[in-house]
C-alpha positions, -999 to 999 in steps of 0.1 A, spaced: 0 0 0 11 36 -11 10 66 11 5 100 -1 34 121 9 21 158 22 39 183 13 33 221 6 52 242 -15 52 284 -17 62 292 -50 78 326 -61 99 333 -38 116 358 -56 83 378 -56 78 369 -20 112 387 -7 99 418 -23 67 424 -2 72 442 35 80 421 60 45 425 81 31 407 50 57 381 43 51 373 82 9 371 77 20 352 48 43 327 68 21 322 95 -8 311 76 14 286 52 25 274 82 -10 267 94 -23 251 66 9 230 66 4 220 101 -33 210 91 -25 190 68 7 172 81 26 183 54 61 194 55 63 233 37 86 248 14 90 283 0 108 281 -30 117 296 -65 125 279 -96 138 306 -113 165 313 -85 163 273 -82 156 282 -43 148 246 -24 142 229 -55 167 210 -53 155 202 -17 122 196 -26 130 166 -48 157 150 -25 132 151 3 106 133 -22 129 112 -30 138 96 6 101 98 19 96 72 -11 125 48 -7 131 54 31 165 68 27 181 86 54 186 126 45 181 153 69 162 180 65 171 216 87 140 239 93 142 276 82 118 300 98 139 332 93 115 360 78 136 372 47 145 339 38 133 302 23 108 291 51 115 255 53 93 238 81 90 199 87 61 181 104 
């Protein structure tokens, strides 16, 4: 039996570093929210910067085949909001 693997991903992240930080925080808060509600491990990321792409496919990869990797959390306004649950 196959298991969905949860996972959330913010997009443009170039466009995201732009706003003001008292909306990049609203903005952070409620990703992680729905994140948490949903079990799902979040990234912000950018493919044209290739920001946590990269990431995002490694950490795919070793939910599927049970491969040790470790993942280190990012919650630093400003920056790529990585957050694992």
């Amino acid at each position: 039996m196959q298991n969905a693997i949860p996972i959330l991903i913010g997009t443009k992240f170039d466009d995201f570093v732009r706003l003001p930080p008292d909306l990049q925080w609203t903005i952070v808060s409620q990703a992680r929210a729905y994140a948490k509600v949903m079990k799902a491990t979040l990234f912000f990321s950018s493919a044209t910067h290739n920001i946590n792409v990269n990431k995002i496919f490694k950490f795919i990869t070793a939910r599927l085949f049970n491969l040790p990797w470790s993942l280190q959390p990012n919650l630093n306004i400003g920056e790529p909001v990585i957050d694992l649950y």
